[in-house]
NULUMSE-786008 format. One line per 5 residues: their letters; for each residue x, y, z of N, C-alpha, C. Coordinates in steps of 0.02 Angstrom, whole numbers, plus 32768, in hexadecimal, padded with zeros to 4 digits. Layout:
a	X Y Z X Y Z X Y Z | ...
//
This chain:
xxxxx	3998 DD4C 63FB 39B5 DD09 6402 3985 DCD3 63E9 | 3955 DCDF 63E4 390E DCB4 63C8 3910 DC65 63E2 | 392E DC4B 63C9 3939 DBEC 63D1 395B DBEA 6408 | 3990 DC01 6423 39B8 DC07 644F 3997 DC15 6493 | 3973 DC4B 649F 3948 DC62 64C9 391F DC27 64EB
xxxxx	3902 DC0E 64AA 38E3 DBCF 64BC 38F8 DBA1 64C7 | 3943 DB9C 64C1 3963 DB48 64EF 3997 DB5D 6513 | 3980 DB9F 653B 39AD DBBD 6576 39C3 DB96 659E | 3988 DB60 659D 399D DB30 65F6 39B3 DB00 65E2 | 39D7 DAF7 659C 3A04 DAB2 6584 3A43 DAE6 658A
xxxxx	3A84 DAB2 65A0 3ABB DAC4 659E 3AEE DAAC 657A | 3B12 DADC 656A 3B4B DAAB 653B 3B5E DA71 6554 | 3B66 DA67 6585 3B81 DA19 6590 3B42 D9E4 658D | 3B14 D9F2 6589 3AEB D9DE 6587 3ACA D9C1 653F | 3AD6 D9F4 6511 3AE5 D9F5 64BE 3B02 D9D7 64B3
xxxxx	3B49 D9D1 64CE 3B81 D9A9 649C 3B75 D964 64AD | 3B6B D951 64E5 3B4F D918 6504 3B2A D8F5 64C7 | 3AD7 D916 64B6 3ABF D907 648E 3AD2 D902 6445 | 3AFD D918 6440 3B0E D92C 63E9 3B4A D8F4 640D | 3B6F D8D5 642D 3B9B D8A6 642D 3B74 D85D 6420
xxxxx	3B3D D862 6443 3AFF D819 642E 3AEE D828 63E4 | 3AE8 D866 63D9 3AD8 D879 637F 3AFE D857 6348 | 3B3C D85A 635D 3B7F D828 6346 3B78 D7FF 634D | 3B6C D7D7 637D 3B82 D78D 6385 3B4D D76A 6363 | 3B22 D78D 6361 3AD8 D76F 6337 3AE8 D770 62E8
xxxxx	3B1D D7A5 62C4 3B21 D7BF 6298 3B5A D797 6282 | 3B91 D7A6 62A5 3BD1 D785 628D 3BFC D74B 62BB | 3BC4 D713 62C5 3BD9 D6DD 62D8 3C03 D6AA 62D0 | 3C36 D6AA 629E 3C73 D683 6295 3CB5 D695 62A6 | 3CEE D67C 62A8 3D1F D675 62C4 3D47 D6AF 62A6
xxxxx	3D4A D6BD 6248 3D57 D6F5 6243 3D3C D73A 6257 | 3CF9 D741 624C 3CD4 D783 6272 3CDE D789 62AC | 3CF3 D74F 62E7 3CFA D778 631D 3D27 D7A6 632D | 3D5F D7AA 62FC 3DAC D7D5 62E0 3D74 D824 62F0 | 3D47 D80B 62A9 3D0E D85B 62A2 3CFC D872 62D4
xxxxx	3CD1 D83D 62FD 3CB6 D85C 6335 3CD2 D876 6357 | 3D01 D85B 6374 3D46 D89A 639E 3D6B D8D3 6382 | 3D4B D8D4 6345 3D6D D907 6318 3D36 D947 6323 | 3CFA D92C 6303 3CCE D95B 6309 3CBE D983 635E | 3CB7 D93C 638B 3CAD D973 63CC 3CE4 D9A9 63D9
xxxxx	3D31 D993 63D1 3D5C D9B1 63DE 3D4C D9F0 63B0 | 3D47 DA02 6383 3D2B DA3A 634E 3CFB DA67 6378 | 3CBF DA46 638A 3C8E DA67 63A5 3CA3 DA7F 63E0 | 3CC9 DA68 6402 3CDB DA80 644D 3D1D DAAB 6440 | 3D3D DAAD 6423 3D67 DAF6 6408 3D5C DB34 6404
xxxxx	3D19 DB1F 63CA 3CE2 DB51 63AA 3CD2 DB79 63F4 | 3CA5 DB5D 6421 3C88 DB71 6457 3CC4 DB7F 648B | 3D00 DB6A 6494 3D2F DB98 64AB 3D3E DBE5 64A1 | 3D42 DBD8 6467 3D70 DC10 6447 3D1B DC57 644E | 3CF4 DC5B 644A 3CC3 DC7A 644D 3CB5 DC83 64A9
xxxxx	3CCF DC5C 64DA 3CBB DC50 652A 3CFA DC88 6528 | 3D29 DC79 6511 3D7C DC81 653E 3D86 DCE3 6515 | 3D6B DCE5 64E0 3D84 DD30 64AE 3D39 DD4A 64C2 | 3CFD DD48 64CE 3CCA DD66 64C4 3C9D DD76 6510 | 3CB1 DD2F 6546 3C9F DD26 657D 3C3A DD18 6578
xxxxx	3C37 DCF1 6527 3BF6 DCE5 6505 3BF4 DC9B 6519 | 3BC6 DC86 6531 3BB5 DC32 6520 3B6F DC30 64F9 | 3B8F DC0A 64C2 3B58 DC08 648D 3B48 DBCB 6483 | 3B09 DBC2 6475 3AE3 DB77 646C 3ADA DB5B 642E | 3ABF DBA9 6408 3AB5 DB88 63B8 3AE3 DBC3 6398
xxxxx	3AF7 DBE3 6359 3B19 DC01 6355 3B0A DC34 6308 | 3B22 DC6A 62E6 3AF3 DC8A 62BC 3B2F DC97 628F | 3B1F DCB2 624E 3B40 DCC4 621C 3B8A DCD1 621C | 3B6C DD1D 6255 3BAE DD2B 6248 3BE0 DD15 628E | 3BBD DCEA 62CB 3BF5 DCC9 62EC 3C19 DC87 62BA
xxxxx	3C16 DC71 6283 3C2C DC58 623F 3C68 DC78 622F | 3C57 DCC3 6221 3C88 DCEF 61FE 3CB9 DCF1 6225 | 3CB1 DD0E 6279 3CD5 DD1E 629E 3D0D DCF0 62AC | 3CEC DCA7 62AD 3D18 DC7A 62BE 3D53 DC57 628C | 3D36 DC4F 6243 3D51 DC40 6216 3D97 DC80 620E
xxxxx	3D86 DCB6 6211 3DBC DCF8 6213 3DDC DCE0 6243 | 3DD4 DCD3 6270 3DF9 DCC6 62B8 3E29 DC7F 62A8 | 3E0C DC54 628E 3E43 DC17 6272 3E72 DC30 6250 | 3E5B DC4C 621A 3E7F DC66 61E0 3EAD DC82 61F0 | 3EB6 DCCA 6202 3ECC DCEB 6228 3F00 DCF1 625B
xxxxx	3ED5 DCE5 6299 3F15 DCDA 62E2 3F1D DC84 62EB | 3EF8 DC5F 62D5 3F16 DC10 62D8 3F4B DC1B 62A4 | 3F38 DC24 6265 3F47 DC18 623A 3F51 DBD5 620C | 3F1C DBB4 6217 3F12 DB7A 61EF 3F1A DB67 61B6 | 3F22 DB45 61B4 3F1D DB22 6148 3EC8 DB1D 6141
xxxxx	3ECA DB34 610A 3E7B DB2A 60DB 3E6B DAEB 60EC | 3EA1 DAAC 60E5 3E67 DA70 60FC 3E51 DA5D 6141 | 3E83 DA8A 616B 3E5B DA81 61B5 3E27 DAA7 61BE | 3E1A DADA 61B4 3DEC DB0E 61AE 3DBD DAEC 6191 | 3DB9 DAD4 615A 3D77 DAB1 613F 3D58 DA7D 6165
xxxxx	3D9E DA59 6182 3D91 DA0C 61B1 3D5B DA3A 61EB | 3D71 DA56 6202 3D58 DA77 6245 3D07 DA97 622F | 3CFD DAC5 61EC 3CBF DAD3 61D1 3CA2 DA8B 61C8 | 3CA6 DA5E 61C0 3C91 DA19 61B3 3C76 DA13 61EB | 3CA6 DA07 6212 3C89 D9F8 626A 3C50 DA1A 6275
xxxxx	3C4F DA57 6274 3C2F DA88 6292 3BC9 DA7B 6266 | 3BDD DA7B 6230 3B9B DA67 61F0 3B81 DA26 621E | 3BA9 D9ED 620A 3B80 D9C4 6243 3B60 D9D2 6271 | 3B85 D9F7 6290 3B71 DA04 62FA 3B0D DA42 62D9 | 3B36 DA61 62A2 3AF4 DA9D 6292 3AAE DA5F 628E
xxxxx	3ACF DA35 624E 3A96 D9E9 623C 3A69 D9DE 626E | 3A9E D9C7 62AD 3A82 D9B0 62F4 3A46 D9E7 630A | 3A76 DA24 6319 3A41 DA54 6330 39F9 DA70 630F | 3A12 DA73 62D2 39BB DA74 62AF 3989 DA25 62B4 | 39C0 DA04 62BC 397B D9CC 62CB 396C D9C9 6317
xxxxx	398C D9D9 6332 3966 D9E5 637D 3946 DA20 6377 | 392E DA4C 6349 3904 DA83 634F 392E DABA 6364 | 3970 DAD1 636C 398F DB0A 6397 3988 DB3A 6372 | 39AD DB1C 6332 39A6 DB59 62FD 397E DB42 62B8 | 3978 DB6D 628C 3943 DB7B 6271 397E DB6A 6226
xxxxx	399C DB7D 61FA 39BC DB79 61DD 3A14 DB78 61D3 | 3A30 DB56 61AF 3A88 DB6A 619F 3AA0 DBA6 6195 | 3ABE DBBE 61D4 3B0A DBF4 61D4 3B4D DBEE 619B | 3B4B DB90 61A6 3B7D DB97 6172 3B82 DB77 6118 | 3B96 DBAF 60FF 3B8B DBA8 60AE 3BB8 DB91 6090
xxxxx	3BA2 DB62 6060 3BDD DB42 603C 3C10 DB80 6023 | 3C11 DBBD 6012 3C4B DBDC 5FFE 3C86 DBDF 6042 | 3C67 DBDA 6094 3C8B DBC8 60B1 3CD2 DBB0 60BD | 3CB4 DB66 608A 3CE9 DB42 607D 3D20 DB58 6036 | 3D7D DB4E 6050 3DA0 DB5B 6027 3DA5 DB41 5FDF
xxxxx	3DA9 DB3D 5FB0 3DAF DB12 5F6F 3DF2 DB05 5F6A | 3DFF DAD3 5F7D 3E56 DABE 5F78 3E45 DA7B 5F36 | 3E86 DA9A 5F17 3EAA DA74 5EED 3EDD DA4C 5F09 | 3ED0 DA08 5EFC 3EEE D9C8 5EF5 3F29 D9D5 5ED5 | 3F65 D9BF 5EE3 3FAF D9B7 5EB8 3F9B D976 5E8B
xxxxx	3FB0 D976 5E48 3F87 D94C 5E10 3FCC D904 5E13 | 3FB8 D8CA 5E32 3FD8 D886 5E10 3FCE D86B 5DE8 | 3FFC D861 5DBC 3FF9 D82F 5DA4 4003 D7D7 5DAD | 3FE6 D7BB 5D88 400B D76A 5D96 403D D76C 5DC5 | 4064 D76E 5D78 40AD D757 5D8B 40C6 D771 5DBC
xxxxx	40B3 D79D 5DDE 40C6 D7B6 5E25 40B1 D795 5E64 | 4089 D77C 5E6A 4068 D740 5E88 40B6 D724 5E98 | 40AA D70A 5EEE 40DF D6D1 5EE9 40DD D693 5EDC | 40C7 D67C 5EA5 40B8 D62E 5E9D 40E6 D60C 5EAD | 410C D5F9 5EAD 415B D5CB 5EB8 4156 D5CC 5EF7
xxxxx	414D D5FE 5F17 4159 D60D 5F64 4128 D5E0 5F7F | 40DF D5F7 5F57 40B8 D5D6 5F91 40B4 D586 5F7A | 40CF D558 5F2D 40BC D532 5F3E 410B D510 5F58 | 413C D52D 5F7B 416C D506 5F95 4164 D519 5FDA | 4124 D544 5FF8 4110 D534 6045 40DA D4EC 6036
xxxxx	40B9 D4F5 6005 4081 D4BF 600E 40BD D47B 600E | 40DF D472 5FE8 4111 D42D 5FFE 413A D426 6023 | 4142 D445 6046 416D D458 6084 4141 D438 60C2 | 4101 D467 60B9 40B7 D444 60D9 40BD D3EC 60D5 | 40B6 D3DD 60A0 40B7 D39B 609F 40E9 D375 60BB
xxxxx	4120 D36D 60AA 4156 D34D 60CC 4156 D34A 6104 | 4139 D37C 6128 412C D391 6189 40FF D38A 619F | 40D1 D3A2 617F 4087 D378 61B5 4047 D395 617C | 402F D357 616F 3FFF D342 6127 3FC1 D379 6146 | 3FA8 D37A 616E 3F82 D3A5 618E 3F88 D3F3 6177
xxxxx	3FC3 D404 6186 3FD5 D451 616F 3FC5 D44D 6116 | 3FDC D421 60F8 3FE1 D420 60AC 3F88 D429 60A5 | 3F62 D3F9 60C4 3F21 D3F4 60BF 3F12 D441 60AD | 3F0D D46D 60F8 3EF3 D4B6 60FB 3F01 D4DA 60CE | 3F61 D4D7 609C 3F63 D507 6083 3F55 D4ED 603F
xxxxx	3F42 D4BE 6039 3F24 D49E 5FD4 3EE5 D4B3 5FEA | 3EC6 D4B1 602C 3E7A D4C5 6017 3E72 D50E 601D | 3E98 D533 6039 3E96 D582 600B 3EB0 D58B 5FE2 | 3EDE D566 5FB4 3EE0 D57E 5F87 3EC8 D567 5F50 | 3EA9 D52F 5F3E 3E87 D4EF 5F34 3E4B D504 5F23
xxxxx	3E38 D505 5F64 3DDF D531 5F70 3DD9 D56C 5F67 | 3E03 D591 5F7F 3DF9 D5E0 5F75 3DDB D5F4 5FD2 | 3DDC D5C6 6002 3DBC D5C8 603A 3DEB D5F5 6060 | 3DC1 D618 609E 3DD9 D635 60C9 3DF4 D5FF 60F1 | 3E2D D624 6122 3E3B D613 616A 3E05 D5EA 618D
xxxxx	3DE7 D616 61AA 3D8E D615 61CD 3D71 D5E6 61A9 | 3D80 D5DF 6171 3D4C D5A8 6143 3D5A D55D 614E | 3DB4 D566 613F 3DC8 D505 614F 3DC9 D500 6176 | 3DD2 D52A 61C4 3DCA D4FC 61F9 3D83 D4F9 6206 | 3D4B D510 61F8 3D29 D515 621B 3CFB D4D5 61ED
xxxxx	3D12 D4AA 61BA 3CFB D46E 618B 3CDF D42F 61C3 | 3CBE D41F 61AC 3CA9 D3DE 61EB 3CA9 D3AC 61B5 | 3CC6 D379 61C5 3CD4 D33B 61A2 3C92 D312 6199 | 3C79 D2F3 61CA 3C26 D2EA 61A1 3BF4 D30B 6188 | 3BF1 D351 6194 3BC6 D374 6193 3BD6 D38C 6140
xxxxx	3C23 D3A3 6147 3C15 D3CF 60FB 3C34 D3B3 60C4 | 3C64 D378 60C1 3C7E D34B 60B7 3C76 D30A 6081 | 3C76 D324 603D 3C47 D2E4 600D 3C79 D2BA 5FEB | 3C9F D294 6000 3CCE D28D 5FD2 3CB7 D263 5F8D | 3C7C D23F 5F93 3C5A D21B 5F67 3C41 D263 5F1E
xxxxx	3C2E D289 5F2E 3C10 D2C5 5F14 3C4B D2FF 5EFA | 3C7D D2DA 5F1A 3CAA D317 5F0F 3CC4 D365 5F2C | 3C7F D35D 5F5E 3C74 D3B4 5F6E 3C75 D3B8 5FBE | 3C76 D3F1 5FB8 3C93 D40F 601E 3C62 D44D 601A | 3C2E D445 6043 3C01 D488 605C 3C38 D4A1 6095
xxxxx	3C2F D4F5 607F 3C50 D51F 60A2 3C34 D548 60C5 | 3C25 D55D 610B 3C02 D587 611E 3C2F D5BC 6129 | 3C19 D5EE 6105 3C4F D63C 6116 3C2D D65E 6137 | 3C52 D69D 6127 3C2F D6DD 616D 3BE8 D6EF 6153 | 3BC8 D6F8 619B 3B71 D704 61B1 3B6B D6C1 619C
xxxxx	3B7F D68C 61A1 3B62 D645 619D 3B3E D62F 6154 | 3B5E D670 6123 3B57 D665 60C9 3B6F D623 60BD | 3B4F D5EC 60A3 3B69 D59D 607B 3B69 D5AC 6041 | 3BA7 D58D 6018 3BB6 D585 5FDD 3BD2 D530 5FC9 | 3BE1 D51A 5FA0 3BED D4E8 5FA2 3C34 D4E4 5F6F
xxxxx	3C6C D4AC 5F77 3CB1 D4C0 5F3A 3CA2 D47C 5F32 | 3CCB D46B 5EE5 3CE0 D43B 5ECD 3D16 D426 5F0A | 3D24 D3E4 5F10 3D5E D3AF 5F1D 3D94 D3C5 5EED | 3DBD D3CD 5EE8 3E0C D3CB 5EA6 3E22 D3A5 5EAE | 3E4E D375 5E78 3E6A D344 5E84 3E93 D33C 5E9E
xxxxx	3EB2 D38E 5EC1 3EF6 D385 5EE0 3ED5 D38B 5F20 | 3EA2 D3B3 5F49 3E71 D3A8 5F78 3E71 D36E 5F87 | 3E43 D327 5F61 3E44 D300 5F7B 3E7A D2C8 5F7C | 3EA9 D2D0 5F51 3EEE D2AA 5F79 3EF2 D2B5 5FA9 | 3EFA D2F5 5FC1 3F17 D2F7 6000 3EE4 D2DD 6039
xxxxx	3EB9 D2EF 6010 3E6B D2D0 6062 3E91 D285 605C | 3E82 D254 602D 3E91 D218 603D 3EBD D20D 6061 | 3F09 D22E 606B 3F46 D226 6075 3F43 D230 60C4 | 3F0F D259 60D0 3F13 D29B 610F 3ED1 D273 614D | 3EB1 D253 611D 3E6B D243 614A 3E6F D212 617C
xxxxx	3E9D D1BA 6169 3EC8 D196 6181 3EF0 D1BA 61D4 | 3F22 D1DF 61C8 3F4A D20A 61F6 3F0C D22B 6226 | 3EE6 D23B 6206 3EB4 D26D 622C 3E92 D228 624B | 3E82 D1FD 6242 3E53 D1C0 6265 3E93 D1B4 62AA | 3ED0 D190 6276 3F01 D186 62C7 3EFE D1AF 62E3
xxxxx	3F0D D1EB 62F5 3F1C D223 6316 3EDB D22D 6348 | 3EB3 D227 6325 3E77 D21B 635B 3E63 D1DF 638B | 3E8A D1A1 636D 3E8A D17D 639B 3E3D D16E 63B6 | 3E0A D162 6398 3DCB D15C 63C0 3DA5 D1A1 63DE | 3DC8 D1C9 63EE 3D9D D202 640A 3D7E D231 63C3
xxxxx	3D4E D25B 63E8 3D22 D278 63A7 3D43 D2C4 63B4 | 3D4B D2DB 6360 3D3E D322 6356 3D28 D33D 6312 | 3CED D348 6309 3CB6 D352 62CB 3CF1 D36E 6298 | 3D10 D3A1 62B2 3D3A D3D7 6273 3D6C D3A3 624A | 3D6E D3C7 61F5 3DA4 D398 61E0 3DF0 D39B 61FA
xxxxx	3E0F D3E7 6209 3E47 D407 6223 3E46 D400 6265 | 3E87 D3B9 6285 3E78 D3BA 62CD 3ECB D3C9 62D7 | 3ECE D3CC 631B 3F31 D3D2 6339 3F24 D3A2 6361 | 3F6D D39B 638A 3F5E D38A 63BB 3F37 D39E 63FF | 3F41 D3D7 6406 3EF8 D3FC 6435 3EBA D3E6 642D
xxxxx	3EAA D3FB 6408 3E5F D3EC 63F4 3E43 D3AB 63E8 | 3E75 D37C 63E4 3E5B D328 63DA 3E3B D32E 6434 | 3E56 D356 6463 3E52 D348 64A7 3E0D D365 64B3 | 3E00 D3AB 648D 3DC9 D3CA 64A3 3DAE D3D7 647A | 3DB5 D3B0 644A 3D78 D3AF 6415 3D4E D3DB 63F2
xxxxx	3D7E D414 63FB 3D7F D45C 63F0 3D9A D46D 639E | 3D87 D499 637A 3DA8 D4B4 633D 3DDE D4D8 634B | 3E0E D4BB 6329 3E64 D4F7 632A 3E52 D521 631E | 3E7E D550 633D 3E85 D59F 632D 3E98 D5C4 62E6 | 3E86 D5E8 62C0 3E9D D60D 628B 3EE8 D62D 62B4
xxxxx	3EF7 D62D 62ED 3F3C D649 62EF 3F70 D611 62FA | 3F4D D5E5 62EF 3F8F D59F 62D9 3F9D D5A0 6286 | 3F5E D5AF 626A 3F73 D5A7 6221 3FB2 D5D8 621C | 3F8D D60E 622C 3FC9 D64E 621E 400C D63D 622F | 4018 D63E 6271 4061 D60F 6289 4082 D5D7 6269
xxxxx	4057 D5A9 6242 406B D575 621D 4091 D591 61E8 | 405D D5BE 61C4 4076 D5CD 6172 40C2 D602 6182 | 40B3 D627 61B5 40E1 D653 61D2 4136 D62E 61C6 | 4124 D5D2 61FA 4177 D5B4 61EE 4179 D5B0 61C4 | 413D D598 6190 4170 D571 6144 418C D5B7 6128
xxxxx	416F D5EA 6125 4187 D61C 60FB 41DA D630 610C | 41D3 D634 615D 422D D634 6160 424E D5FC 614D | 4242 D5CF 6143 425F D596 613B 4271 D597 60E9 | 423B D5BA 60CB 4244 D5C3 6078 426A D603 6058 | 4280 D62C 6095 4290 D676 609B 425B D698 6071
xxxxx	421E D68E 6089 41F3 D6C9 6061 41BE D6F1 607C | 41BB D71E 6093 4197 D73A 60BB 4154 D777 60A6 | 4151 D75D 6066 410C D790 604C 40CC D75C 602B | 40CA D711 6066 4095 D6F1 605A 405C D6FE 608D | 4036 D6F7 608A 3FEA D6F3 60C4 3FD6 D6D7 60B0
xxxxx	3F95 D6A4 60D8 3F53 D682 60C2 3F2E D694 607F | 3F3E D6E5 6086 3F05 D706 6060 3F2D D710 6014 | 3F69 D700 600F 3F8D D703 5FD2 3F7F D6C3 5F9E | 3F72 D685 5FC0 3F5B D63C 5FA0 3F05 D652 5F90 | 3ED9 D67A 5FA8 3EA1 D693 5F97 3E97 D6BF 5F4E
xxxxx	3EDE D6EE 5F5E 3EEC D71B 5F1E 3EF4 D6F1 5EE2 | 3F30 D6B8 5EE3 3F36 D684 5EC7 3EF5 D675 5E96 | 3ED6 D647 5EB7 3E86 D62B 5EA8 3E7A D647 5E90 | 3E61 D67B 5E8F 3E3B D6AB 5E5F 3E3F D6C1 5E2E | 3E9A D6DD 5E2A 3EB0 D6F3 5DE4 3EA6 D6B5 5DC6
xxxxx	3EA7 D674 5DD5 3EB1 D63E 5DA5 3E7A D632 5D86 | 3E4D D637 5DB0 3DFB D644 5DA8 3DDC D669 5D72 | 3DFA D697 5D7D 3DF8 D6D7 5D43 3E11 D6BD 5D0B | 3E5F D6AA 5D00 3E7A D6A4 5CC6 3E4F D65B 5CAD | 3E33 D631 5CD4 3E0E D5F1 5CAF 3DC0 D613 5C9E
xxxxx	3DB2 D647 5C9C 3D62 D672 5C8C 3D37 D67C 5CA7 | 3D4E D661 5CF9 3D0B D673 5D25 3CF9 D6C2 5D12 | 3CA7 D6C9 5D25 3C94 D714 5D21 3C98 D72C 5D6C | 3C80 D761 5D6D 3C8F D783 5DAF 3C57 D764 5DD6 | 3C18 D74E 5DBC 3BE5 D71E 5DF7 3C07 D6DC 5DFE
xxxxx	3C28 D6B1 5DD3 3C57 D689 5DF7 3C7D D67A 5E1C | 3CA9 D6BC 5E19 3CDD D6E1 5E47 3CC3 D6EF 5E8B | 3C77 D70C 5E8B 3C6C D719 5EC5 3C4E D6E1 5EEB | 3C25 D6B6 5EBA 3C18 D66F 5EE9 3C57 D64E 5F06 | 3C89 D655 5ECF 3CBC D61D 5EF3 3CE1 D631 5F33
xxxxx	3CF0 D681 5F33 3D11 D68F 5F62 3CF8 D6B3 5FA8 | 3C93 D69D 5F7B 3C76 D6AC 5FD0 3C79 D6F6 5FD2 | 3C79 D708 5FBE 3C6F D750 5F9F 3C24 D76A 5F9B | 3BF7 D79E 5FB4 3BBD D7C4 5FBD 3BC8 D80C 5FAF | 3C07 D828 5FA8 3C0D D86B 5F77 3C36 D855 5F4A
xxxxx	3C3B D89E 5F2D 3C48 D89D 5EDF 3CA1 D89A 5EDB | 3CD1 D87A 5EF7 3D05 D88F 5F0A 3D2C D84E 5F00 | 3D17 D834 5ECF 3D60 D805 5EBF 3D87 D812 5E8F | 3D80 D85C 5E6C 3DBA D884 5E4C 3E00 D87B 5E8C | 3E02 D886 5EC4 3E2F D87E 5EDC 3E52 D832 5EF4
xxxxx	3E2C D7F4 5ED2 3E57 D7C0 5EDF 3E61 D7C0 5E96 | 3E57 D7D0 5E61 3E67 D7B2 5E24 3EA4 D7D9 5E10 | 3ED8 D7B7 5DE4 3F0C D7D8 5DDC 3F38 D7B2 5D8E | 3F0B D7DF 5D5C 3F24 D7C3 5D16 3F68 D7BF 5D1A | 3F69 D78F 5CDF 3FC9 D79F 5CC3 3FD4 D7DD 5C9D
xxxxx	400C D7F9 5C8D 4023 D838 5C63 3FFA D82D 5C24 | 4007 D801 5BFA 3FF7 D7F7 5BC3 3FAB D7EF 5BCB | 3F7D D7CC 5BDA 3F28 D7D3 5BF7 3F22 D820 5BEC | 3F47 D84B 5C29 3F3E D899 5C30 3F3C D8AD 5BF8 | 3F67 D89D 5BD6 3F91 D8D8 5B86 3F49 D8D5 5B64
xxxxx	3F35 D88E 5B54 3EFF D888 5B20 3EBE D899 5B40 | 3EB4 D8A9 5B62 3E7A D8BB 5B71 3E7C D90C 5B72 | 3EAA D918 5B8B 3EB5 D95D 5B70 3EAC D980 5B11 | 3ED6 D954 5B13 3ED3 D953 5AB9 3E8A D951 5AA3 | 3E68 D91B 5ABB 3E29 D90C 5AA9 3DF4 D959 5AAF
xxxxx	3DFD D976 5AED 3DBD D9AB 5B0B 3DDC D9EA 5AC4 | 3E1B D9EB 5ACB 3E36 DA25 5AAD 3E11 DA29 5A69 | 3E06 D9D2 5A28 3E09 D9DD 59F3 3DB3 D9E2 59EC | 3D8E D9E4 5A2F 3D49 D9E8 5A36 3D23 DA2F 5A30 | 3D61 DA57 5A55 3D4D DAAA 5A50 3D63 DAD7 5A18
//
């Protein structure tokens, strides 16, 4: 048992405890705390399913309790490849944690681990553009506020987590043009202003002063709640918001994260490179192949192009 032996008198609850402060140190914003409950829930599965089939309580864990368990998803859960990976994700972290507290000595789990899934390929024109920009005016007509959030993801290319969490003096230049963004692990990047961005600030900033009426709340995105407690809205109001306009537009294959997809392909088709792509969208892996989404014709010729190369 080697490492194990030696932190006999730590207990799992005692671990997760710590590896839950490991998180909060790690993934301190409003979207990661989604993660953090993701990942403990992962780890405490893991350590179920090994207590409840084996009558084992394990602290740190070895190769092939990896194998055993991954077969065991696969298998009698019967999971999809991307939960299985989600859950190997979890688990790599929790390993992260444990080699830096000294438990274990090296990684059980290997990148072949993980499944290689293929993406279903969009194009553009599949994109709902029409859709989303007749929620964004829909937004407007009803409350300038909502229009605000969804021009600045799609505008900015910003997360959820990102516009509410904007502080009006702090990140806020309208002289300069630009909005510092703090994303996840507290990464800053900085976006241009757009001119359709700052219409709406002008339009939106006014409303946001009445509405406050004299009382303070740093964030640019307030409700009525939060003018009271001076608190940042919830990411599950955005969701609920975009949720009515979409019935209201009968269209139901928009998300936050679809005005993100947006951005990017546009991004792409105006020549950003892929380090542009990844500054703008706050991006630290290599993975904005999956927001970009040429048109047919882009595809054809580039195809054409590699073909008349070989």
């Amino acid at each position: 048992m080697g490492k194990e032996e030696l932190n006999k008198n730590r207990t799992q609850k005692e671990l997760m405890s710590e590896f839950e402060r490991y998180l909060e140190e790690n993934y301190p914003n409003t979207e990661d705390k989604n993660t953090q409950k993701a990942y403990l829930s992962d780890v405490n599965m893991f350590y179920k399913y090994f207590e409840e089939n084996f009558s084992e309580i394990i602290i740190s864990f070895s190769r092939a309790d990896i194998i055993e368990y991954k077969n065991y998803m696969l298998k009698e859960k019967g999971y999809k490849a991307t939960t299985i990976n989600r859950k190997l994700a979890s688990l790599s972290v929790y390993e992260n944690f444990l080699i830096e507290k000294g438990i274990k000595d090296v990684k059980s789990i290997k990148e072949q681990d993980f499944y290689k899934i293929t993406v279903p390929y969009i194009t553009a024109d599949m994109l709902p553009r029409k859709a989303m920009k007749k929620v964004e005016l829909l937004a407007g007509k009803t409350n300038i506020r909502d229009q605000v959030i969804l021009v600045f993801i799609h505008e900015g290319g910003l997360r959820v987590s990102e516009v509410i969490n904007i502080q009006l003096e702090r990140d806020v230049n309208l002289e300069m043009r630009k909005i510092t963004i703090w994303g996840k692990g507290n990464r800053i990047r900085e976006i241009i202003i757009t001119n359709a961005m700052f219409d709406i600030l002008e339009e939106y900033l006014p409303i946001r002063d009445k509405q406050l009426a004299g009382r303070e709340n740093k964030y640019l995105i307030i409700s009525n709640k939060s003018v009271t407690t001076g608190k940042r809205i919830d990411r599950s109001m955005v969701n609920k918001m975009l949720e009515k306009y979409c019935k209201k537009v009968n269209e139901n294959s928009i998300n936050p994260h679809i005005f993100r997809h947006d951005f990017a392909t546009n991004k792409y088709e105006e020549g950003y490179t892929d380090m542009m792509l990844k500054k703008s969208l706050g991006q630290t892996s290599n993975a904005t192949d999956r927001y970009i989404h040429p048109g047919g014709e882009k595809i054809q010729n580039e195809i054409r192009q590699n073909s008349t190369k070989k």
